[in-house]
C-alpha beads as a LAMMPS data file, in Angstrom:
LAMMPS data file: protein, C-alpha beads

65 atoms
64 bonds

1 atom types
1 bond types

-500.0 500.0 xlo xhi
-500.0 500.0 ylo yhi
-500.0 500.0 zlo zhi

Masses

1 110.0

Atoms # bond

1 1 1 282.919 -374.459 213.956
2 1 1 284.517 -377.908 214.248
3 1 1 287.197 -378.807 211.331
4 1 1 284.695 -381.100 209.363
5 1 1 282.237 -378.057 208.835
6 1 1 285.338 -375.568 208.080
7 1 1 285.869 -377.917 205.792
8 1 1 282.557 -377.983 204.289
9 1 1 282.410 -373.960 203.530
10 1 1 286.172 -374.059 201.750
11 1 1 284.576 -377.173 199.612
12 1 1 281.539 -374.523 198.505
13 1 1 283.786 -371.229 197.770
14 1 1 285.525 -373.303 196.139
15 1 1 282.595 -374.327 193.669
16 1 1 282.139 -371.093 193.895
17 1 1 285.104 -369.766 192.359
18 1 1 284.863 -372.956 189.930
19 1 1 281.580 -371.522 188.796
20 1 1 282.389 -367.937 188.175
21 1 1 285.927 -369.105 186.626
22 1 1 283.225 -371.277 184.375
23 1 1 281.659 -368.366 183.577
24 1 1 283.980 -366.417 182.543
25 1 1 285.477 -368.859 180.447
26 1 1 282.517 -369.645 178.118
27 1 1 282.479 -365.919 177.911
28 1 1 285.562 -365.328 176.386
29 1 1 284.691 -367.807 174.472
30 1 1 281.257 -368.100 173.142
31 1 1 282.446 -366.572 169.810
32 1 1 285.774 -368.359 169.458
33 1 1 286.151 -371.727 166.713
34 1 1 283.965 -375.079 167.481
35 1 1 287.561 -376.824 167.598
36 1 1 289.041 -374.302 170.122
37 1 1 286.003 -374.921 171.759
38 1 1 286.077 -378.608 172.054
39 1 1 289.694 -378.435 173.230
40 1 1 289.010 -376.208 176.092
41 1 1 286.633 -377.127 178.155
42 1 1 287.564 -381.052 178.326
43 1 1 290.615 -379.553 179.897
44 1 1 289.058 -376.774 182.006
45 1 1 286.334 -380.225 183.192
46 1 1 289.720 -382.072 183.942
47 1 1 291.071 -379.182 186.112
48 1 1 287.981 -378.900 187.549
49 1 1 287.709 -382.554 188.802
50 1 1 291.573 -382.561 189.778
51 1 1 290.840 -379.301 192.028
52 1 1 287.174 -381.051 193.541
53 1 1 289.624 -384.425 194.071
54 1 1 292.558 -383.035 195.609
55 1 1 290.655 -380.506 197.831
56 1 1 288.616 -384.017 199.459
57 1 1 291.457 -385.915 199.570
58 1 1 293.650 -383.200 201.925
59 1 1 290.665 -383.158 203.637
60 1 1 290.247 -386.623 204.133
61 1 1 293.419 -386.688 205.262
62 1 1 293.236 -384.195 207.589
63 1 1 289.860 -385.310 209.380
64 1 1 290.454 -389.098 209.627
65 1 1 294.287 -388.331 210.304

Bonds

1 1 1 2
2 1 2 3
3 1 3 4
4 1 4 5
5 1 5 6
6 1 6 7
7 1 7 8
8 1 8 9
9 1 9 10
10 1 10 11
11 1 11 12
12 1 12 13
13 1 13 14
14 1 14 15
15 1 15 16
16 1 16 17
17 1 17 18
18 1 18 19
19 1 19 20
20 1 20 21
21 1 21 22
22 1 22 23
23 1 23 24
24 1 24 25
25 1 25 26
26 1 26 27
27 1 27 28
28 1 28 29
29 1 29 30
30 1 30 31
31 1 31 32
32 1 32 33
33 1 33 34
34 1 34 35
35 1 35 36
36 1 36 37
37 1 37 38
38 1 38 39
39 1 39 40
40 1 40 41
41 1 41 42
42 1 42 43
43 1 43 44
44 1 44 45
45 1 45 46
46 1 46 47
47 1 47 48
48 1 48 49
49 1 49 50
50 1 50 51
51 1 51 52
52 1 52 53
53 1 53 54
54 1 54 55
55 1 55 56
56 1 56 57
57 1 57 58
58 1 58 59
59 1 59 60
60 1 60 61
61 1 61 62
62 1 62 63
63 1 63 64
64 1 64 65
């Protein structure tokens, strides 16, 4: 397995984990306030795209050099 496909399989546990952390979160919270609500999950969707954006660009880096 060449670096570009190792790659690949970290980028999918990692939505993975994203997904199950998702999960769990609207669990815990599916009976909690409409305002704790709406201040959550922009910030969990903001994690979420800084964790998808940082994981490409180190591997960006590292496959292009």
């Amino acid at each position: 397995m060449d670096l570009e496909e190792k790659y690949a399989v970290g980028l999918g546990v990692l939505s993975i984990i994203l997904l199950l952390a998702g999960v769990c979160l609207g669990t815990f919270f599916k009976t909690a306030h409409g305002r704790i609500v709406r201040t959550v999950f922009p910030i969990a969707a903001l994690l979420t795209l800084a964790a998808f954006g940082t994981y490409v660009a180190v591997a960006r880096q590292h496959i292009k050099g």
